[in-house]
C-alpha positions, 0 to 999 in steps of 0.5 A, a space after each residue: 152572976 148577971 145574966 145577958 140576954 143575948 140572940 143567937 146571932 149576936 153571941 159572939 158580938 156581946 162577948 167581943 164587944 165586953 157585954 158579957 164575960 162567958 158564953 157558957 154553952 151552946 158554941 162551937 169552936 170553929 176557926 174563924 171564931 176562935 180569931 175573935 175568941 178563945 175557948 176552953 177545952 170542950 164540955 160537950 159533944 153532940 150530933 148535928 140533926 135534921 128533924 122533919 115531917 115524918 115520912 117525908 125526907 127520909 135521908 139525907 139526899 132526899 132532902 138535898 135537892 133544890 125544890 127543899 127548904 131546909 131552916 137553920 139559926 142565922 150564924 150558927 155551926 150548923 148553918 155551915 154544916 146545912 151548906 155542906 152537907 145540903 149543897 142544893 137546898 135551900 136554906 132559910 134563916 132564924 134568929 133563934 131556935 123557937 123561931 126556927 122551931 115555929 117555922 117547922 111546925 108551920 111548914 114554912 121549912 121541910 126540915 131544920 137543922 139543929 144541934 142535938 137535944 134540940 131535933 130530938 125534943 121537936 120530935 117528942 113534942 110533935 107527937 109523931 109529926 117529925 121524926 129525925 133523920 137516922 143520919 147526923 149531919 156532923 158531930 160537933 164539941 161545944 165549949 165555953 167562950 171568953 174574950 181573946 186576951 183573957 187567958 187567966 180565965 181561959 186557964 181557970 176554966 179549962 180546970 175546972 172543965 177537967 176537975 167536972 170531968 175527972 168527977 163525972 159531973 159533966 157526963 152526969 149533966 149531959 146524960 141528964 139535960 141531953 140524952 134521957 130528956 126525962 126533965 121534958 115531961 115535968 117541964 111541959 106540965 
């Protein structure tokens, strides 16, 4: 296994241009990505959030307005999901998640628009400083990508994404990586 550092933005380009082989997690399937890509059956699902000050933009139409900057990750789902949803904010963009995550808490942005655990470990790390909108944005499954043409491994990982299934690995994980976020407290130590 040989580990490419990649931003977040050029994920797709590293995969198209032959840089790497998989883009294990962390992309949406969306049309317009799936004509440079194919990918697999999904291996997760989550919620598309909008973490901010607590207190101050407590839904979604107040923070659709346009005296509000929202922040997002340049070229990601949720850049989309933030357009959609929050036609009259402005949208400020990040190369990556900490970047994004900087700007918050710096308050160069009233809220970010991130995939879930992220809006959720903004919170908990803030001690109280953000909260998350009760309401998600979207709800959005992530797959595993390879490069178009390369459909023996596609077909590879759709079996072994169903064998983690069918054994409840992968629900395992996300309970474990997404939902409880136990792993956070021994991480900040």
């Amino acid at each position: 296994l040989q580990l490419v550092p990649t931003s977040a933005p050029d994920l797709i380009a590293s995969l198209f241009e032959g840089a790497c082989d998989l883009v294990p997690g962390g992309l949406a399937a969306t049309p317009e990505r799936a004509l440079f890509l194919h990918f697999s059956t999904p291996i997760a699902e989550h919620d598309v959030e909008a973490v901010g000050a607590t207190g101050s933009a407590a839904t979604l139409a107040a923070l659709d307005a346009v005296t509000v900057t929202i922040g997002v990750v340049e070229g990601s789902a949720e850049q989309r999901d933030a357009r959609r949803a929050l036609p009259k904010a402005a949208l400020k963009t990040f190369e990556s998640q900490a970047a994004l995550g900087e700007a918050l808490a710096r308050k160069e942005v009233q809220a970010a628009v991130v995939a879930a655990p992220f809006s959720d470990i903004a919170a908990k790390e803030s001690g109280g400083a953000f909260s998350v909108l009760a309401t998600p944005l979207a709800r959005r499954r992530e797959s595993l990508a390879v490069r178009r043409g390369d459909l023996e491994f596609l077909a590879y990982l759709n079996t072994w994404v169903q064998a983690r299934v069918d054994e409840g690995w992968l629900a395992e994980k996300q309970a474990r990586w997404f939902t409880s976020l136990e792993w956070l407290a021994s991480a900040a130590r």
